[in-house]
C-alpha positions as CSV (number, residue, x, y, z in Angstrom):
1,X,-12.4,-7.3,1.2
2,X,-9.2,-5.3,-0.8
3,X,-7.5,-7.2,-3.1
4,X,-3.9,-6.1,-3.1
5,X,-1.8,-7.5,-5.7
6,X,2.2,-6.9,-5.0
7,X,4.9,-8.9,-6.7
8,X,8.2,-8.3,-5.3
9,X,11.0,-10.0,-6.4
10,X,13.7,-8.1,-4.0
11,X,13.7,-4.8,-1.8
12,X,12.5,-1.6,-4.1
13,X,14.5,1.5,-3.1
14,X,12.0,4.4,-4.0
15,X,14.3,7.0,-5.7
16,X,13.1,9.1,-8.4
17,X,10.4,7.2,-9.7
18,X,7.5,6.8,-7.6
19,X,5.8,3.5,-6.5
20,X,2.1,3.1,-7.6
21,X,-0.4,-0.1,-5.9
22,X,-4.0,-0.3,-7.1
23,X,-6.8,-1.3,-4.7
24,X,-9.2,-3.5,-5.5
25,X,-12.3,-5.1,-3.7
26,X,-14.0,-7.9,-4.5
27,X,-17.5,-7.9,-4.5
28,X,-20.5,-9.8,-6.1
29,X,-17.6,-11.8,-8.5
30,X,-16.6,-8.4,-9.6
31,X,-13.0,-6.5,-8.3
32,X,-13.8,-2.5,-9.2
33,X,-11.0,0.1,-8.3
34,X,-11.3,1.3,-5.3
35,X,-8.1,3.5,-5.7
36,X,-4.4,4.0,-5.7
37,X,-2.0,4.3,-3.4
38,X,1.1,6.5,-4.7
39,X,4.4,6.0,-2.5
40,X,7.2,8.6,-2.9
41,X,10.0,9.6,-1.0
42,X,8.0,12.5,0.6
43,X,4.7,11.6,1.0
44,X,2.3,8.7,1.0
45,X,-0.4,9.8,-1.6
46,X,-4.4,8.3,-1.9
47,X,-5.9,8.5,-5.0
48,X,-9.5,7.2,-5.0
49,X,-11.1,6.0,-7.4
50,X,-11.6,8.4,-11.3
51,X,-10.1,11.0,-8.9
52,X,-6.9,12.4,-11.8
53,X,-6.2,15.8,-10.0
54,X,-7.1,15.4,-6.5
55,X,-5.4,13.1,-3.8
56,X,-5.4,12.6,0.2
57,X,-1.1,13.3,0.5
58,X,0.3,13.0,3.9
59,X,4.1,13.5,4.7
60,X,5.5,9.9,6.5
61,X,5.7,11.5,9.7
62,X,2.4,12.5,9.6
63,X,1.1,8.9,8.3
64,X,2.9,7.9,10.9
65,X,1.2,10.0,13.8
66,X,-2.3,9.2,11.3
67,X,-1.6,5.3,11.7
68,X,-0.7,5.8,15.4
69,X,-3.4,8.4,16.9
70,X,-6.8,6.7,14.8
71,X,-5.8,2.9,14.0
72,X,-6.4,0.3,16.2
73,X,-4.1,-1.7,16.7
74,X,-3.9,-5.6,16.5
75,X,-1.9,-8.7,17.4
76,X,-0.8,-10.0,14.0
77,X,1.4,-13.1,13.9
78,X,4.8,-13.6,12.3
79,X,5.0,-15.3,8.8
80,X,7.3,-18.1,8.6
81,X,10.7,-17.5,6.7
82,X,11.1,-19.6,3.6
83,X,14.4,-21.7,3.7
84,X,16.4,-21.4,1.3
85,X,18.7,-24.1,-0.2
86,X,21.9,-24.5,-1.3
87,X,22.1,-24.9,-5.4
């Protein structure tokens, strides 16, 4: 399975510096690279893994369409919003 590792502390607007999550999955007690995932305004870029000059870009709309025509879909349940008290 991917590890994915985000740490958000509050909404990140994506402006003119692009977002970049690495990919990792764990296997045999070892977490290699699978690759990165590059999120700009434009596109949605996939860079696998020692891969500097080529990537897999896809405009939104077309991730979109990607997500929508080839992924299954699944039943995925809410998560529960943390309360958050009054200082």
């Amino acid at each position: 399975m991917a590890i994915v590792e985000l740490k958000l502390v509050s909404p990140i607007e994506v402006v003119n510096k692009d977002q970049i999550i690495t990919i990792r999955e764990e296997k045999d007690g070892k977490t290699p690279i699978l690759g990165k995932i590059k999120i700009s305004r434009g596109t949605i870029e996939w860079w696998p893994k020692g891969n500097k000059v080529n990537a897999h870009s896809l405009t939104w709309a077309k991730f979109a369409k990607l997500m929508a025509d080839e992924v299954e879909m699944k039943r995925v349940k809410k998560t529960a919003k943390k309360k958050q008290t009054a200082v």
